[in-house]
C-alpha positions in Angstrom: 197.9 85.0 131.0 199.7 81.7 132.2 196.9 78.8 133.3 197.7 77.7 136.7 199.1 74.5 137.9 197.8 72.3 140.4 201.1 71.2 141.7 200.5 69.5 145.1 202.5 71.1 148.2 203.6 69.2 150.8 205.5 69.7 153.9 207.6 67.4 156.1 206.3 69.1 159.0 202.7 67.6 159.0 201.4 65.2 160.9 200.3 63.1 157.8 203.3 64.2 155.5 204.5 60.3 155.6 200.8 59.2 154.5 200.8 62.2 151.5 204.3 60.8 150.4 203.4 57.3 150.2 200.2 58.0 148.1 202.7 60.2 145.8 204.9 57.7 145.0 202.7 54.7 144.9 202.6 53.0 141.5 202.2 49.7 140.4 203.9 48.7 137.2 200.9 45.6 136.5 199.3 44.4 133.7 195.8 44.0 133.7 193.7 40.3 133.0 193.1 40.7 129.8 196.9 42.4 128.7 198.3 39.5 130.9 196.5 37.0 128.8 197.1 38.6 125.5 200.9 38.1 126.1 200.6 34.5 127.5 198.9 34.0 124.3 201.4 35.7 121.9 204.6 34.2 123.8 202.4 30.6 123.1 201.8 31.2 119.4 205.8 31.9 118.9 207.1 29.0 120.8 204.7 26.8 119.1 205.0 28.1 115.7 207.8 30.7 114.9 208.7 32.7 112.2 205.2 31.8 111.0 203.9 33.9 114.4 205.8 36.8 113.9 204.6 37.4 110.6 201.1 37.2 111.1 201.1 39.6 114.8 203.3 41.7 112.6 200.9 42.5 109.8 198.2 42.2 112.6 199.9 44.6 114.5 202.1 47.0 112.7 199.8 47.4 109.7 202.4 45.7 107.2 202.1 43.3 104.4 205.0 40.5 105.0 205.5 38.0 102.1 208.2 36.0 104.3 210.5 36.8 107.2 213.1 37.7 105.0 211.4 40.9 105.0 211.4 41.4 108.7 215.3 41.4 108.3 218.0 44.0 108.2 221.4 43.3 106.9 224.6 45.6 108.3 224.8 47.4 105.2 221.1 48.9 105.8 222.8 50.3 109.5 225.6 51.9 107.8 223.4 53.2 105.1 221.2 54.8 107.8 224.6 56.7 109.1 225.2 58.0 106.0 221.5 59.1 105.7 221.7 61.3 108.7 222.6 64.6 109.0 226.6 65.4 109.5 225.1 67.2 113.0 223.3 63.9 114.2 226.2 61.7 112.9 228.6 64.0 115.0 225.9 64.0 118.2 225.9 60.0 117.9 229.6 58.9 117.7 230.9 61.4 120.7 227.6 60.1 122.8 228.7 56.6 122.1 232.4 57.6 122.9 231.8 58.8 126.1 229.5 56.0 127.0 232.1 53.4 125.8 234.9 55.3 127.7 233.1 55.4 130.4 231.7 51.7 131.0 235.2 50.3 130.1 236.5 51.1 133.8 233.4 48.5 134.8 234.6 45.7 133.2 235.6 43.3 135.2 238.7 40.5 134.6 238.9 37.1 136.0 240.9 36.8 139.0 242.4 34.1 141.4 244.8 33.7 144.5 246.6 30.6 146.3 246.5 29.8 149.9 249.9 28.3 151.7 248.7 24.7 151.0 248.9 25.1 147.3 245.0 25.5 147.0 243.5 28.0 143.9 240.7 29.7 144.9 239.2 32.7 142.4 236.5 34.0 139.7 236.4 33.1 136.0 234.5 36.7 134.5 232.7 35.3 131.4 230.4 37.7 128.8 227.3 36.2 128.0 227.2 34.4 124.6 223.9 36.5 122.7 222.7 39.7 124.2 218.8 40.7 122.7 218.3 44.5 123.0 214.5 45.7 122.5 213.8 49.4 120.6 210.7 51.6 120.3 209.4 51.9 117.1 207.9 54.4 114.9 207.8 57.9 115.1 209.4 57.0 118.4 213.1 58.1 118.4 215.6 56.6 121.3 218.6 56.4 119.5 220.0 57.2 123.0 219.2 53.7 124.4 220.9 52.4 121.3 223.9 52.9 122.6 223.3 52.3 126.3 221.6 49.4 125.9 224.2 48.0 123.6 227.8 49.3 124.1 227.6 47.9 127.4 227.5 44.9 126.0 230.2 45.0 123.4 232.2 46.1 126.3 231.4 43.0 127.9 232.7 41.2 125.0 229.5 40.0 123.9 230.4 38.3 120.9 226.5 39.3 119.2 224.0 41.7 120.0 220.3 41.2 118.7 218.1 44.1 118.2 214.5 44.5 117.5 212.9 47.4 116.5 209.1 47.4 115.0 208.2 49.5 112.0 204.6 49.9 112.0 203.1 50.8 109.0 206.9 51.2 107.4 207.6 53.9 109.6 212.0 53.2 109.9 213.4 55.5 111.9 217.2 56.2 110.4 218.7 57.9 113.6 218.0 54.5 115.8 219.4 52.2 112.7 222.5 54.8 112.7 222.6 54.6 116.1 222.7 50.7 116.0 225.4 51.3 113.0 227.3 53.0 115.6 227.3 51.1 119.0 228.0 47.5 116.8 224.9 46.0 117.1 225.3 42.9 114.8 221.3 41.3 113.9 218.5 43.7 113.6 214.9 42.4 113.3 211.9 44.8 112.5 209.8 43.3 115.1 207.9 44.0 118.1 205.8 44.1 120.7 205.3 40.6 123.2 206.4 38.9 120.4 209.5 40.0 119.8 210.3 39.8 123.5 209.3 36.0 123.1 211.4 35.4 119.6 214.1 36.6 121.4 213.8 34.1 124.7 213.0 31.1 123.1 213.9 31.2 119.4 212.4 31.3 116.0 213.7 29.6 113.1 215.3 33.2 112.3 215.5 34.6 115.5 218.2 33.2 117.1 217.8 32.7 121.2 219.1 35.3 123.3 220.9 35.1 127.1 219.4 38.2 128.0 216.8 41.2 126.9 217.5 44.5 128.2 215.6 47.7 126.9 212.2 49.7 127.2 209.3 48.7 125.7 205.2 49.1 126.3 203.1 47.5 128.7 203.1 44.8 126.7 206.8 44.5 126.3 207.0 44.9 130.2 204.8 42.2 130.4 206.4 39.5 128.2 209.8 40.5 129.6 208.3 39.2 133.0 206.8 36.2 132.1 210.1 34.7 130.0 212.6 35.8 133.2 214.0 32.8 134.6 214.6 31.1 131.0 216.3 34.6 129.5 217.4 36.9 132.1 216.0 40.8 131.4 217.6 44.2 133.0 214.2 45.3 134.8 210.5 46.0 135.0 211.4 49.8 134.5 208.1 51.9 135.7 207.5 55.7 134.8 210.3 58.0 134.6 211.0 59.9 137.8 213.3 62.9 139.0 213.8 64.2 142.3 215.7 67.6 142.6 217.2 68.7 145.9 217.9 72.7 146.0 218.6 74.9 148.4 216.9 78.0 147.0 220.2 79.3 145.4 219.6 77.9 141.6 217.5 79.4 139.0 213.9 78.5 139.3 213.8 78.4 136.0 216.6 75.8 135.3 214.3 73.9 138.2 211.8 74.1 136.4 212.8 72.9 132.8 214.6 70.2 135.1 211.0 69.0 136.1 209.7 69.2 132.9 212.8 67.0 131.3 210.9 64.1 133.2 207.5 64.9 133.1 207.5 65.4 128.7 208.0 61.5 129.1 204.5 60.6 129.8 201.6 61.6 131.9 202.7 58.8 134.7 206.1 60.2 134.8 207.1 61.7 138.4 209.6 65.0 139.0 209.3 66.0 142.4 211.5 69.4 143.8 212.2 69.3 147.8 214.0 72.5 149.4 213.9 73.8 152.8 213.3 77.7 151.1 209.5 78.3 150.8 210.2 81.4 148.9 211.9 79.3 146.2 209.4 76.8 146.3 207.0 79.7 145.0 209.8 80.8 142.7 209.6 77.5 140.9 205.9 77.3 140.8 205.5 80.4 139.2 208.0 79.3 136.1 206.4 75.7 136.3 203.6 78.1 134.9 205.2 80.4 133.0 207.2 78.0 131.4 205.0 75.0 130.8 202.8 76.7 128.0 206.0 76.5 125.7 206.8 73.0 125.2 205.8 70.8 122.6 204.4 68.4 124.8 203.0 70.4 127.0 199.5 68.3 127.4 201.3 64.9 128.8 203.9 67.4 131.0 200.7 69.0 132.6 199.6 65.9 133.3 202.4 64.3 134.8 202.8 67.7 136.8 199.7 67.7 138.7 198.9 64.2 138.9 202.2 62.7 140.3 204.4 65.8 140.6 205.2 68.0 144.1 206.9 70.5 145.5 208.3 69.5 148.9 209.5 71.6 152.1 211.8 70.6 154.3 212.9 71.9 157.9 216.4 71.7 155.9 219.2 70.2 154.1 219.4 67.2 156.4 215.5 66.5 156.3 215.8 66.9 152.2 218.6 64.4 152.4 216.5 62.3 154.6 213.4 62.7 152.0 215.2 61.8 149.2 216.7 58.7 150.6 213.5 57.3 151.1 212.5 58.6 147.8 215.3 56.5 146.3 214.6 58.1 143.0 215.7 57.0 139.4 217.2 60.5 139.0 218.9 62.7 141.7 219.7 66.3 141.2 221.7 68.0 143.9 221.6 71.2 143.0 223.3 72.8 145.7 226.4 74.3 146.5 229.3 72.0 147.4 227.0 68.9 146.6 230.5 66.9 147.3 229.3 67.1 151.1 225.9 65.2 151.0 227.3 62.8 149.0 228.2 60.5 151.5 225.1 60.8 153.2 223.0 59.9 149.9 222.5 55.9 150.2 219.7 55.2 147.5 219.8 56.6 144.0 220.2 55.7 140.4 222.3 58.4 139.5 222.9 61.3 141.3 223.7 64.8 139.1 226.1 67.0 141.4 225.8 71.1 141.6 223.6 73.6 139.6 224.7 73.0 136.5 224.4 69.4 135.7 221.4 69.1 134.2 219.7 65.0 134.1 219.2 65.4 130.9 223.0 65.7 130.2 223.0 62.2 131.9 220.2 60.8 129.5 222.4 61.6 126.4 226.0 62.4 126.6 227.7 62.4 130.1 228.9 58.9 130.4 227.1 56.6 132.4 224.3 55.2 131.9 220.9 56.4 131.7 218.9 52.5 132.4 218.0 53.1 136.0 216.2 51.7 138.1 212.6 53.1 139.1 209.7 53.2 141.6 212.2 53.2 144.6 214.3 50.1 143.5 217.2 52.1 143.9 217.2 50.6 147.7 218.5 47.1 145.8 219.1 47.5 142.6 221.9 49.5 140.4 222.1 51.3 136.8 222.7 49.1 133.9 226.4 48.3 133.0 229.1 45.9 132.0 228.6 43.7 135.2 225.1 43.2 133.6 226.6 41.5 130.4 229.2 39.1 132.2 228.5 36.5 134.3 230.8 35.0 137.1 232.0 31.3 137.9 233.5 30.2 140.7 237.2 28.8 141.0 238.1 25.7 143.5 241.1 23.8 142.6 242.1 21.9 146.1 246.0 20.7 146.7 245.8 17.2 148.0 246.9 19.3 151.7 244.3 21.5 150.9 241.5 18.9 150.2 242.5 17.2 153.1 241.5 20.2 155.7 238.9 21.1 153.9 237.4 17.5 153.9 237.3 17.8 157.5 235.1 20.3 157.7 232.9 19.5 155.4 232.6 16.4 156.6 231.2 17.7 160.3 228.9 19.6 158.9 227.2 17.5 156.2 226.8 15.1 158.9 225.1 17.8 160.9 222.5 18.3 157.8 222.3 13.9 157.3 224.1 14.9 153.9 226.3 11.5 154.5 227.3 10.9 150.8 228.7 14.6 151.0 230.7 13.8 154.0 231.9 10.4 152.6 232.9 12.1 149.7 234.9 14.1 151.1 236.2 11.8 153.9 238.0 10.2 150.6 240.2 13.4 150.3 241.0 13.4 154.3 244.8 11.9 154.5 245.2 9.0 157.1 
């Protein structure tokens, strides 16, 4: 006999459906006091003492005896030994991921470009990749070799000239299928450390460590939490909060594909969010009844409960326009449209990370293989903010070469209105360029 699951119901008819929303999808992705001061603490210690740091929060915290820093270091030749150490499935699995993922984020990249006016003035963008790029990885028995390679081929696309990764290894643990992943997407300096204080090696330096222009990557609390506190001198991709997937059906798919689709969020961790929204009650009790035939047979069937019934839902809707309308406010990390012709409410969909069209695009194609990327952003900052790519890894400068035509007219203007703002060396300066 299947347990049941308490997986709320709510309908967008109720009076207090817009209260029962908000409450679902509140979260806040802060640190507490005393995990805020830890990191203050650990960011402090490696600014004000290095290598020396790392070592000791790395036997304090990973369990491992560290005789220098030498130790913490992994040269190329241990990636390519990791691909070799593989199996010829996982090898195969790695390279056409990273294909497609390079294939794919090569039509972001962006070139440098300028025009001229009739005056003989250059006006344009000079499209620059950033110098050092730092790319934080789980640890342990944990196994993302999948944000291996869309944290960092991005940023070889770029034409980031180095890519920095740290990975911790607590109590030894090395996991081969990240290293060959690393192998695989060019990563060029891999450290095996972690935690806040790896976040801070990479902003600000160690005596091996060298300083990064930006971290990108998942990470703990903790990791969260440095990454925070060093944006403004390193820039960072996001403060990413629980995984979350919304699925839009109209009634038509399997409720058991639904389903598994739920649970391909929820296996994340117990905060993680999947939410389904259909205007077809019927369905709705479809999928509920193989959300509880189906969630006794995962592995992690504990942390999917969890999520399920504390931050999961099943939604109806008057119809598909009203579960448009739902989902837009959602602005959810991962959008199913599982629908027929999804092509038509594509237009109407204005906040999502990524948006997986028709019944048989599963997200979880998206998380390893399909293309683009799976760093998205989370708890509705999908209103302002997009999925990692290229555009992350370059960084723009502005052209202005002025004709001596050109710098005349312009002078004029600037002139008028830096005197309006009492900015008179900016208008005298350019009053020099005005022809008399």
């Amino acid at each position: 006999m299947t347990a049941p699951v308490a997986i709320r119901r709510l309908n967008a008819a109720d009076q207090d459906f817009s209260r029962h929303l908000d409450h679902l999808l509140s979260w806040e992705s802060v640190s507490d006091d005393a995990v805020n001061q830890r990191v203050l603490d650990i960011i402090a210690a490696v600014r004000a003492r290095g290598d020396a740091a790392l070592v000791e929060f790395t036997e304090k915290f990973d369990g491992l005896q560290v005789a220098a820093m030498a130790d913490l270091i992994l040269p190329r030749e241990r990636l390519e030994l990791a691909l070799t150490r593989i199996s010829t499935e996982q090898r195969s699995a790695l390279e056409k991921a990273a294909e497609r993922v390079r294939l794919y984020h090569e039509r972001q990249r962006q070139d440098s470009w300028t025009y001229t006016e009739a005056d003989g003035t250059v006006l344009g963008q000079k499209v620059t990749p950033l110098d050092r790029a730092g790319l934080y990885v789980p640890g342990g028995k944990a196994s993302y070799p999948s944000s291996v390679l869309m944290n960092a081929i991005p940023a070889k696309v770029a034409g980031v000239p180095e890519v920095v990764m740290v990975v911790p290894t607590p109590r030894g643990e090395i996991n081969e299928i990240v290293l060959a992943a690393a192998c695989v997407a060019g990563v060029d300096r891999v450290f095996t450390i972690g935690g806040a204080q790896a976040v801070a090696a990479l902003a600000y330096g160690t005596e091996s460590v060298p300083p990064v222009d930006k971290i990108v990557g998942p990470g703990n609390i903790y990791v969260a939490t440095a990454k925070r506190h060093v944006f403004g001198k390193v820039g960072i991709d996001m403060i990413a909060g629980p995984s979350e997937i919304l699925v839009v059906c109209d009634g038509q798919t399997d409720p058991d594909w639904i389903a598994m689709d739920l649970f391909s969020q929820a296996e994340h961790d117990e905060d993680a969010q999947s939410i389904l929204v259909s205007p077809d009650a019927d369905f709705l009790d479809k999928v509920a009844a193989s959300i509880a035939k189906l969630l006794p047979t995962l592995e992690r069937e504990t942390i999917a409960r969890t999520s399920m019934e504390g931050r999961g839902a099943l939604i109806q809707v008057a119809d598909m326009a009203q579960a448009i309308e739902v989902a837009n406010r959602i602005a959810p990390e991962h959008l199913e449209l599982s629908v027929e012709n999804p092509e038509q409410y594509l237009p109407q969909i204005r906040h999502a990370g990524a948006i997986f069209m028709g019944r048989y695009t599963a997200e979880a194609l998206g998380d390893y293989c399909a293309g683009p990327n799976h760093v998205l952003p989370t708890s509705g900052t999908a209103r302002f903010s997009s999925p990692l790519g290229v555009y992350d890894f370059q960084k723009r400068s502005s052209i202005i070469h002025c004709s001596a035509e050109g710098a005349s007219e312009l002078g004029k203007v600037a002139s008028v209105l830096a005197r309006g703002e009492s900015l008179t060396a900016h208008a005298r300066s350019a009053e020099y360029r005005i022809k008399r």
